[in-house]
C-alpha positions in Angstrom: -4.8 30.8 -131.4 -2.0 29.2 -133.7 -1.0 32.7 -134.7 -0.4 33.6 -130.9 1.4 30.7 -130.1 4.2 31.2 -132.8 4.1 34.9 -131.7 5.2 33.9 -128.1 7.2 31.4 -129.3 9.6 33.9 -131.3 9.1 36.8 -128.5 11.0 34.0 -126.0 13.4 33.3 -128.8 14.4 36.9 -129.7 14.4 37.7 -125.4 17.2 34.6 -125.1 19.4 35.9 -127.9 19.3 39.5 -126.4 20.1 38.0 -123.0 23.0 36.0 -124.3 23.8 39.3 -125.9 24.0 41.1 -122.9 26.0 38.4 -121.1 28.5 38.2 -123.8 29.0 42.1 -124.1 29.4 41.9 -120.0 32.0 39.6 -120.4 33.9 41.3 -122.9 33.7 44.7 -120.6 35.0 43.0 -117.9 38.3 41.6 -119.6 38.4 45.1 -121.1 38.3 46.6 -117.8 40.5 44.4 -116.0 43.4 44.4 -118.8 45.4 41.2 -120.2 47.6 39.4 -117.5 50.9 39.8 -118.9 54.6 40.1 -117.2 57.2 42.9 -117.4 60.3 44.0 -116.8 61.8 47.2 -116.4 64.5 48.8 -118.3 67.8 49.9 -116.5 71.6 50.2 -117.2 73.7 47.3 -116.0 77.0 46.0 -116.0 77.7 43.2 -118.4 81.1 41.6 -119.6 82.7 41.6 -122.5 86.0 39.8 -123.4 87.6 37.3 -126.1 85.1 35.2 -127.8 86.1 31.9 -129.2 84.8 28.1 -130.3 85.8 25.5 -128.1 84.8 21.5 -127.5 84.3 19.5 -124.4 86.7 16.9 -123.8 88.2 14.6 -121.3 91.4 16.4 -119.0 93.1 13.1 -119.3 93.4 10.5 -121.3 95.2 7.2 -119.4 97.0 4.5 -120.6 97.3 1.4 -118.1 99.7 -1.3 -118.7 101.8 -3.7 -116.8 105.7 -3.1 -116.4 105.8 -6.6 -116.8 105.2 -9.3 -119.8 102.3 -12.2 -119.2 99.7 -13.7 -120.0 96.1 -12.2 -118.8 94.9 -13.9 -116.4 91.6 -11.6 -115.6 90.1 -8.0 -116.7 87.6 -7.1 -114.2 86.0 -4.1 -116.6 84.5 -3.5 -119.3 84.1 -0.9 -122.3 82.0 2.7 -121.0 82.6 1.6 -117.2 83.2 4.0 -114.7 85.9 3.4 -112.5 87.2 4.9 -109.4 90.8 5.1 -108.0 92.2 2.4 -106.7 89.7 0.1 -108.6 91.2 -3.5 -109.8 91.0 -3.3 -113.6 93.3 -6.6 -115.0 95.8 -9.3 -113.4 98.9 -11.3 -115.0 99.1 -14.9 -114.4 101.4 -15.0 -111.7 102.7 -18.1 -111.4 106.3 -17.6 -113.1 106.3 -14.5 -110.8 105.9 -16.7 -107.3 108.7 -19.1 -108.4 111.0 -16.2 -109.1 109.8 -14.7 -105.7 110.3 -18.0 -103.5 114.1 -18.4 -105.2 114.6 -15.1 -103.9 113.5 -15.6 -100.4 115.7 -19.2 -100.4 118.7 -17.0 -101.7 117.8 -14.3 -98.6 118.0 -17.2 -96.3 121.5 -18.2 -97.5 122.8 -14.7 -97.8 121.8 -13.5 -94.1 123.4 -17.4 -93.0 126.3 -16.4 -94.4 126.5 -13.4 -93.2 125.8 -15.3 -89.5 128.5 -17.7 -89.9 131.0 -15.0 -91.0 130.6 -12.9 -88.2 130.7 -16.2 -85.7 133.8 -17.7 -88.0 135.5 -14.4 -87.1 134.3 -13.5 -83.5 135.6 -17.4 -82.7 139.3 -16.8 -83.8 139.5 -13.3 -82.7 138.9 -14.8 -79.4 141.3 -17.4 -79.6 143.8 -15.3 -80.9 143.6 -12.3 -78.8 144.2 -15.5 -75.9 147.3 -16.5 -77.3 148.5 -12.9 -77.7 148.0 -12.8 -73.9 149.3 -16.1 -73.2 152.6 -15.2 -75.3 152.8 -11.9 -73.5 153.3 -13.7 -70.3 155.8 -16.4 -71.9 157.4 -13.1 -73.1 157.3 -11.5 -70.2 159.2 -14.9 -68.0 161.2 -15.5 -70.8 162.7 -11.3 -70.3 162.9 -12.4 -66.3 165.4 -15.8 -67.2 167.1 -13.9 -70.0 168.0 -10.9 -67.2 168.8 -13.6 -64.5 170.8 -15.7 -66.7 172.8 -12.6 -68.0 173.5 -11.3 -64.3 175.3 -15.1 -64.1 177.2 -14.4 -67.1 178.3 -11.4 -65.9 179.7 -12.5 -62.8 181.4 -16.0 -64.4 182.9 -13.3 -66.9 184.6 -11.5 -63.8 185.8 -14.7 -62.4 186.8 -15.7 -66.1 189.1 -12.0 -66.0 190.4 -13.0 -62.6 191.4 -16.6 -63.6 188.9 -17.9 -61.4 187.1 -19.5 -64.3 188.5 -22.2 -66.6 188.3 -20.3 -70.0 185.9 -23.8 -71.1 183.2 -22.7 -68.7 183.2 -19.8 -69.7 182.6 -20.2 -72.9 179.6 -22.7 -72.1 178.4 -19.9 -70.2 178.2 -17.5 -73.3 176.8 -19.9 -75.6 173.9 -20.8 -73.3 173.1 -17.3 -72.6 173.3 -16.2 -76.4 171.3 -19.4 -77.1 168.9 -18.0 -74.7 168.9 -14.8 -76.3 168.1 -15.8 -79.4 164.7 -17.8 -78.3 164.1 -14.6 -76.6 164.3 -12.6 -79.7 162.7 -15.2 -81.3 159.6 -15.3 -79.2 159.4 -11.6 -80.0 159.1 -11.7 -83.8 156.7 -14.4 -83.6 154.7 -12.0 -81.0 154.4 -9.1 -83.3 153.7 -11.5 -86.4 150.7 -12.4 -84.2 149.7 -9.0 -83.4 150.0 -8.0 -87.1 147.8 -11.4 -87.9 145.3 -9.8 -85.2 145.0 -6.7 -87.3 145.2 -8.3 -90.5 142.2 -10.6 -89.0 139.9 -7.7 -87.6 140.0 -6.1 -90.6 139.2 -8.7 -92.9 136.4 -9.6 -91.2 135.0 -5.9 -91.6 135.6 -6.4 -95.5 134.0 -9.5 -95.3 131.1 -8.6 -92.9 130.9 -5.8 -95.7 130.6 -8.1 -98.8 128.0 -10.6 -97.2 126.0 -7.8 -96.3 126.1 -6.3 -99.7 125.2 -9.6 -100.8 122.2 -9.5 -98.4 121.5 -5.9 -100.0 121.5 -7.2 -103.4 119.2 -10.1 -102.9 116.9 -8.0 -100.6 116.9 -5.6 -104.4 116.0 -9.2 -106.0 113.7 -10.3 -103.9 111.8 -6.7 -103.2 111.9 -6.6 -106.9 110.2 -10.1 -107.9 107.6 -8.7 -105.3 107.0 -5.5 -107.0 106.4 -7.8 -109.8 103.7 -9.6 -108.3 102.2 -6.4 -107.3 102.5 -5.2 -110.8 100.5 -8.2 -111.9 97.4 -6.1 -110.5 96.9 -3.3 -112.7 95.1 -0.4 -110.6 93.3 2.6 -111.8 95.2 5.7 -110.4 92.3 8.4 -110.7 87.9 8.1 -111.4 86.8 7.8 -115.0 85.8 6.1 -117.7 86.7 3.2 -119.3 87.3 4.1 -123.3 88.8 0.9 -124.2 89.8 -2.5 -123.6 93.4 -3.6 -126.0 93.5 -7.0 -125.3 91.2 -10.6 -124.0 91.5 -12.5 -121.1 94.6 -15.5 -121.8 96.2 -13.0 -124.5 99.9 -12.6 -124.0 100.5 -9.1 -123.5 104.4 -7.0 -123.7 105.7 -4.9 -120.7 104.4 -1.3 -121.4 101.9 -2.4 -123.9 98.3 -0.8 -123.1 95.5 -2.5 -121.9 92.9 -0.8 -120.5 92.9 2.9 -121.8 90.7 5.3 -119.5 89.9 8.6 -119.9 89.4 10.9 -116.6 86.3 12.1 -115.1 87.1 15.6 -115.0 86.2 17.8 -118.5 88.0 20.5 -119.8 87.1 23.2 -122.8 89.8 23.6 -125.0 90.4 26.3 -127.4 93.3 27.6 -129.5 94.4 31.2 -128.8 95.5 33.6 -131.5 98.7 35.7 -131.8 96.4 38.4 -131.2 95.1 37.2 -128.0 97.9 35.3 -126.7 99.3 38.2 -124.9 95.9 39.4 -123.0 95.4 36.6 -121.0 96.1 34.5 -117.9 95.7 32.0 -115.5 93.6 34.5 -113.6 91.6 35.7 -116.4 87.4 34.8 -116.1 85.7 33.0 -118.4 82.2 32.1 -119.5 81.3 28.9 -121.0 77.9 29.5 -123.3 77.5 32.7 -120.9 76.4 30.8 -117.7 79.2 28.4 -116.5 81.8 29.9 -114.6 85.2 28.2 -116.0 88.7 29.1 -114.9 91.9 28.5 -117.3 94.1 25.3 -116.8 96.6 25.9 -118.5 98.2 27.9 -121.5 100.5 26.5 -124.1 103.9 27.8 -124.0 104.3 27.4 -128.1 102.1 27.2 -131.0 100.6 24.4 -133.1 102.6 23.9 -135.7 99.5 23.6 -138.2 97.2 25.9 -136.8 99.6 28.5 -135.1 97.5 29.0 -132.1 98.0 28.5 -128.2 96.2 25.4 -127.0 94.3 26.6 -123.9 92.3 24.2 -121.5 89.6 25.3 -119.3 88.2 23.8 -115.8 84.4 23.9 -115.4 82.0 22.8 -112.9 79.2 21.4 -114.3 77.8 18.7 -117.2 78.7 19.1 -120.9 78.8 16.4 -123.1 82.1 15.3 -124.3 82.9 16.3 -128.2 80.3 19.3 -127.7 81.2 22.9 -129.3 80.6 25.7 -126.8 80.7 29.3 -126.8 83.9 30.7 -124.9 84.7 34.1 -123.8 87.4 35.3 -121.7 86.3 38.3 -119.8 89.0 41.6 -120.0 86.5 44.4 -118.4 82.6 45.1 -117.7 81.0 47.9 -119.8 77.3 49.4 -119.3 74.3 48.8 -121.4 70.7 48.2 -121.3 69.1 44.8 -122.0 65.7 43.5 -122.6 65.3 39.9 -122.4 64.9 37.6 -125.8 61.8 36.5 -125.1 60.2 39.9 -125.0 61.1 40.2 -128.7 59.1 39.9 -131.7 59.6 40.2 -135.3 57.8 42.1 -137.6 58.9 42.3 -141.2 62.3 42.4 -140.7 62.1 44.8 -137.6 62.5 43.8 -134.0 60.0 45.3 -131.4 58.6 44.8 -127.6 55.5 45.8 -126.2 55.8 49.1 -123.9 53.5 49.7 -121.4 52.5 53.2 -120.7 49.9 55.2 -119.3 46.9 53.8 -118.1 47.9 50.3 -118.5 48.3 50.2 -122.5 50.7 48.6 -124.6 52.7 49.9 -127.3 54.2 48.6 -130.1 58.6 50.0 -129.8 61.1 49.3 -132.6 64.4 48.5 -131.0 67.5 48.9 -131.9 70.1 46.1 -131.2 73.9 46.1 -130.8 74.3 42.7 -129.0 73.3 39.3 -128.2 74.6 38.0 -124.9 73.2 34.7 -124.1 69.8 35.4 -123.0 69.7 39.0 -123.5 69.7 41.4 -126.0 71.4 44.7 -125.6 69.4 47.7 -126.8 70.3 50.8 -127.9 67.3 53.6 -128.1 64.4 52.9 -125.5 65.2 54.9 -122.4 65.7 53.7 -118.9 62.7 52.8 -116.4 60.6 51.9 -119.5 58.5 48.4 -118.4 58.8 45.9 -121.5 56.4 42.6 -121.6 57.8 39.9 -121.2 55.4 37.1 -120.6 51.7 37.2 -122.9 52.9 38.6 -125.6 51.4 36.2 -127.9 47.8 38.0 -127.3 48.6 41.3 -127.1 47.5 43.9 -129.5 48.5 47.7 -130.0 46.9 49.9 -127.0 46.2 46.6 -125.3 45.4 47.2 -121.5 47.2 45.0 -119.2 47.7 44.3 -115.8 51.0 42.3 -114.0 51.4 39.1 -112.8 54.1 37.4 -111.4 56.6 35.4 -113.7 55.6 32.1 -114.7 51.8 32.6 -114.2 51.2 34.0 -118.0 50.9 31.7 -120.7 52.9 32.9 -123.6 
């Protein structure tokens, strides 16, 4: 009876383990069957770029020194060190005090100066007046005067017949001539003292154009003065001119600071790539030429030195990006001169074997082979191969589980682990 037990008891053993057997083996047909779930890509001949390859680092376009055009003493800085700052942004103010003074003295000295100018002008228009009266007052006393002198000449004239004839006592007559030359004489008299007013008259219009002239020069001046000693106050508020970054801060609130010195140094927000051209090189490129910046930014070239550094004896050439690179960073730089054909396999699809570089191949019936590959370049992400042929399909995803004569089946990128 105990016998029969123990023989059932190892019969239902021995029937599990072949059952979990089975199971196993079903499972393992199945992944067989159905292949590994890997990704590929196919191989074809593209265009890629080649150019000028050099080193270059990421640095700020501009660097900015800010400083007032005036001496003072500090009376605020509204920034600080790393702070980014946009145009147009407050970043310190002079004490402004000795500048207000100096302002109001020039507004009290525009005050006097466009007065003076008032009271010239009326000073001037008031005798002008006056005098062009008198000229016309003295034209009519001229004018009678002209009509007694004629009147008392035609008198003369007739005593001096009567005086021929013996009509005339030859005492009378003589009266007669010294009244009339007497006469004549205030007459003449009159008319110097006419043009000597005329010629006053011009003398007088003219200097009061020369002196209309200087006291509105002197207005002119102290408008200079007084626009000035504004500017100055203006100046007091030193203004950031473009966006940035703050690099660094010269000098403390209540510190006395020269004209010109710096006091907030800024550098810009837009980056550049610099690099230093050969001899060689200078010659093939322009403001036109492409560029690549680690072989995935576009970047575009700012400008090209016209002469060499004296140390290094390369052209300093800067070049605009879009995009985020650290400042100080060393990056990969070419400048593109033509496209060439080649076929690539991506670096990922590329595994190492003592010394030997090989992807997986998939061929008939879904298996994987093992292909040695020959490679003439790196270019960024891709390698450029030399002897597999075109429309061969190359793993790229699961390699990490494949085996020679693997069979696999595709997925879509991204849905492999590696």
């Amino acid at each position: 009876m105990n016998i029969s037990k123990k023989n059932i008891l190892l019969f239902c053993i021995v029937t599990i383990a072949i059952f979990s057997l089975l199971g196993f083996g079903g499972q393992n047909q199945t992944e067989v069957k159905e292949g590994k779930v890997v990704t590929v890509q196919k191989i074809i001949q593209s265009n890629y770029p080649v150019g000028i390859d050099y080193l270059g680092y990421v640095k700020a376009k501009e660097t900015k020194n800010y400083s007032f055009i005036t001496g003072g003493r500090i009376e605020e800085i509204y920034v600080r060190k790393g702070q980014k700052i946009k145009n147009g942004d407050i970043l310190a103010k002079l004490d402004t005090t000795y500048l207000q003074y100096a302002n109001s003295i020039e507004s009290n000295n525009m005050a006097i100066a466009e007065n003076t100018l008032i009271k010239t002008k009326e000073s001037y228009d008031t005798n002008i007046k006056n005098t062009e009266i008198n000229i016309k007052t003295m034209e009519t006393a001229i004018e009678a005067a002209k009509i007694g002198l004629d009147t008392f000449k035609s008198r003369v004239d007739a005593l001096e017949t009567l005086y021929k004839q013996g009509s005339l006592a030859e005492k009378e007559w003589e009266v007669a001539v010294a009244e009339y030359k007497a006469k004549e004489s205030e007459y003449e008299g009159l008319l110097g003292y006419y043009e000597t007013v005329k010629k006053d008259f011009e003398n007088l219009k003219q200097n009061k154009e020369k002196d209309i002239q200087i006291a509105s020069a002197n207005i002119a001046m102290v408008q200079t003065a007084q626009a000035r000693a504004q500017e100055n106050i203006s100046d007091a508020v030193l203004k950031a001119d473009a966006d940035g970054y703050v690099l660094d801060i010269a000098f403390k609130k209540g510190e006395i600071v020269g004209a010109g010195y710096p006091v907030v140094i800024a550098k810009s927000e837009q980056l550049i790539v610099t690099i230093g051209v050969s001899t060689e090189d200078y010659g093939k490129i322009s403001k036109e030429s492409k560029v690549k910046i680690n072989d995935v930014l576009d970047g575009k070239i700012d400008s090209i030195a016209l002469y060499p550094d004296e140390q290094t004896r390369t052209y300093a050439v800067d070049i605009a990006f879009e995009g985020e690179l650290p400042i100080g960073e060393i990056v990969d730089i070419t400048i593109l001169q033509e496209e060439e054909k080649g076929k690539f396999v991506p670096i990922e699809s590329v595994f190492n074997i003592d010394g030997m570089d090989y992807v997986y191949v998939v061929g008939k019936n879904n298996r994987v082979s093992r292909q040695q590959i020959i490679v003439e370049d790196v270019k960024g992400s891709l390698i450029k191969i030399s002897n597999l042929e075109e429309g061969l399909f190359v793993v790229t995803e699961g390699i990490k589980t494949l085996r020679e004569n693997d069979i696999v089946k595709t997925a879509e990128p991204g849905e492999v682990d590696k």
